[in-house]
C-alpha positions in Angstrom: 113.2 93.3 97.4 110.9 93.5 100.2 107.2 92.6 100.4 106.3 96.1 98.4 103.8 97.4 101.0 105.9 100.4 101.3 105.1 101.3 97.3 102.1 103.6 96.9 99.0 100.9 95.9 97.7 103.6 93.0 101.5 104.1 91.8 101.8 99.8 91.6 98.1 99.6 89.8 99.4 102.4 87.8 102.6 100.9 86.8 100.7 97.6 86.6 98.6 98.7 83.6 101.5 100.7 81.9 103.6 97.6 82.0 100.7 95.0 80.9 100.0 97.6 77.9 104.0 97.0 76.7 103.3 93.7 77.0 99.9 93.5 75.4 100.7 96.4 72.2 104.6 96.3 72.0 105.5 92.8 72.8 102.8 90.1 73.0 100.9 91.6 69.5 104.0 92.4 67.1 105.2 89.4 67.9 101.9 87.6 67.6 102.0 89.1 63.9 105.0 88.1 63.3 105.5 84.5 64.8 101.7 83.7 66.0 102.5 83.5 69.5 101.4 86.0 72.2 103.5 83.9 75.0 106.3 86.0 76.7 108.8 84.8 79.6 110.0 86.0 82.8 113.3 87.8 82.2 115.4 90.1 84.4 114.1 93.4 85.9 110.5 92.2 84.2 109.8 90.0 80.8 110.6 89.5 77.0 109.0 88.1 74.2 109.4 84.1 73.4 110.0 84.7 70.1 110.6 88.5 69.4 113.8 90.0 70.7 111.9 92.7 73.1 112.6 92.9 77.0 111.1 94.8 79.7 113.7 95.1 82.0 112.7 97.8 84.7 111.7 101.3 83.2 113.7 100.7 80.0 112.7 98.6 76.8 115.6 97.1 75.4 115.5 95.9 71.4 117.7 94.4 69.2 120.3 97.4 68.1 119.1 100.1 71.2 116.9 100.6 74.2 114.7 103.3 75.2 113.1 104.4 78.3 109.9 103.4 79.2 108.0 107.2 78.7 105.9 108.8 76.0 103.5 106.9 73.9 103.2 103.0 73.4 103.4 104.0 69.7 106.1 105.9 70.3 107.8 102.7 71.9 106.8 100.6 69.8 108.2 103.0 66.8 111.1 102.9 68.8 111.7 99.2 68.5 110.7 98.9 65.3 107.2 97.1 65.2 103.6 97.5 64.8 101.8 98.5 67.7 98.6 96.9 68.6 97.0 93.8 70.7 97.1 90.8 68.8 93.5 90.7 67.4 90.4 88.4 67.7 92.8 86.7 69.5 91.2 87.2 73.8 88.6 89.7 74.4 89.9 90.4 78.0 92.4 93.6 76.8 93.7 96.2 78.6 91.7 98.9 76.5 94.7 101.0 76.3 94.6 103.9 73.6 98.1 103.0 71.9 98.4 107.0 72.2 98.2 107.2 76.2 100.9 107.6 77.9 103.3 105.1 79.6 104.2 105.9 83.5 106.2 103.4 85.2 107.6 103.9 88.6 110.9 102.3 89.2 110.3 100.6 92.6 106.8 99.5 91.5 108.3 97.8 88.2 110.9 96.2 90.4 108.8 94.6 92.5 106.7 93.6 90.1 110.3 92.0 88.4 110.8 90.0 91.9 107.4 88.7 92.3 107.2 87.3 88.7 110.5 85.9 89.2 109.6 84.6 92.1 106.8 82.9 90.8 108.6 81.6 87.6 111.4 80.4 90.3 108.7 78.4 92.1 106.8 77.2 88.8 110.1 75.4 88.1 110.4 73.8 91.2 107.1 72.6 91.1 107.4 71.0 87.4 111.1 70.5 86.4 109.6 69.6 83.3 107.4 72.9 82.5 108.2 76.3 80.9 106.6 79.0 82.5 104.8 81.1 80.3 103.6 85.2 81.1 100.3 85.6 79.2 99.8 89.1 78.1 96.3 88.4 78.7 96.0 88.4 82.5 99.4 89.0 83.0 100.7 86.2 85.2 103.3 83.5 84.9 101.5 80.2 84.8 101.9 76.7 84.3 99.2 73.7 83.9 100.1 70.4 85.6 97.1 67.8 85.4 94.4 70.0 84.9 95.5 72.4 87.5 96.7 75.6 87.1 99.9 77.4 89.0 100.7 80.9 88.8 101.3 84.0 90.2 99.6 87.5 89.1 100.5 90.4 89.6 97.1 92.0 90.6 94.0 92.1 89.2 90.3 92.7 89.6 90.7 90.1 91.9 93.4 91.0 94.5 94.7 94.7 93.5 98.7 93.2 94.4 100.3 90.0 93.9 99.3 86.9 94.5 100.0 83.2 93.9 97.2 81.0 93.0 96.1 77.6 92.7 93.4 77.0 90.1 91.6 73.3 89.7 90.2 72.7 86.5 87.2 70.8 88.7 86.0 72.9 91.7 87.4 71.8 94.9 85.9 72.1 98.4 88.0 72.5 101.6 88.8 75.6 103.7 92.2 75.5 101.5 90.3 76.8 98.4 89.6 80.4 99.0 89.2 82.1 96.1 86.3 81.8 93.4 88.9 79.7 91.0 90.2 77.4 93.6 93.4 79.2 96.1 94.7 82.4 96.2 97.6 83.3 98.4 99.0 87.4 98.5 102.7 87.6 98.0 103.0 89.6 101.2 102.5 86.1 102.9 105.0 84.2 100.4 108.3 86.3 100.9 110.7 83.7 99.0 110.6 81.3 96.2 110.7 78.7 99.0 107.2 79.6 100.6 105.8 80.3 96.3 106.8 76.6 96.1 105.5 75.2 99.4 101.9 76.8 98.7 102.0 75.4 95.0 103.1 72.0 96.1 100.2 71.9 99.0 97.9 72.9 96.2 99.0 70.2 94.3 98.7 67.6 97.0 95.0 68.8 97.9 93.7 68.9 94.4 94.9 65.7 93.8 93.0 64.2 97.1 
């Protein structure tokens, strides 16, 4: 997968917000219901519940028994699958504010990239911290890890940066040239083409927080 500057920017932020409402009303709150965890992994061609058997993989979501494309309604998905759509409540206040009756458009090469930079990240996470489990929060949608109150992740856009980006996130605000962004470093994926340079930039991070 390449850097994904040849994928439309509004078709990425559109397929951004389709796939973080999945993940939000069909994944991360049925399962919150159900198990009283919102956490959901890095899986392939996109993510899957920790606990509930539900996976994003590409434009299909793929349930225990049966898939179905990812198209129509997030009710209708989540009818699909068999649970209860909705956002886990009183739970974060930062939702998507998705009606569960909008409709779901996710473009194949935007959800793939999106796939490759989250496994990218996750990839890099591990590297980092053997020892950690990357989690994808439904909330901001990014694959994170804390390592002495620091946080690693990467996102896959947000009000932020509108693509992907790895950051580096200090509990304690740093000062240096290194620490770009408003929560400590922010690198865009464009300029982290492997897991190898993902890891490089998180271990710098690490070093320079710790200093």
């Amino acid at each position: 997968m390449g850097t994904g500057t040849e994928i439309d920017a509004g078709m990425l932020a559109t397929t951004r917000r389709s796939l973080h409402g999945v993940a939000e009303m069909v994944v991360a709150g049925p399962q919150h219901r159900r198990f009283d965890t919102i956490r959901l992994v890095v899986a392939p061609g996109g993510f899957r519940g920790l606990r509930l058997p539900l996976h994003v993989d590409g434009t299909t979501l793929r349930f225990e028994g049966g898939s179905a494309p990812l198209a129509g309604t997030y009710r209708g998905l989540a009818e699909a699958a068999g649970v209860d759509v909705g956002v886990a409540v009183d739970l974060y206040t930062d939702v998507t504010g998705i009606d569960p009756d909008e409709e779901v458009v996710v473009d194949a090469a935007a959800a793939a990239y999106l796939a490759d930079c989250w496994a990218r990240g996750d990839a890099a996470l591990r590297l980092l911290a053997p020892e950690s489990s990357p989690i994808l929060w439904p909330e901001h949608f990014d694959v994170g890890i804390t390592v002495d109150q620091v946080n690693y992740g990467l996102s896959p856009g947000d009000g932020y940066h509108p693509s992907p980006y790895a950051y580096v996130g200090p509990w304690t605000p740093p000062e240096g040239d290194f620490w770009n962004a408003p929560f400590g470093a922010a690198r865009p994926v464009e300029e982290l083409p492997d897991v190898a340079a993902v890891a490089a930039f998180f271990a710098e991070g690490r070093e320079r927080a710790a200093s």
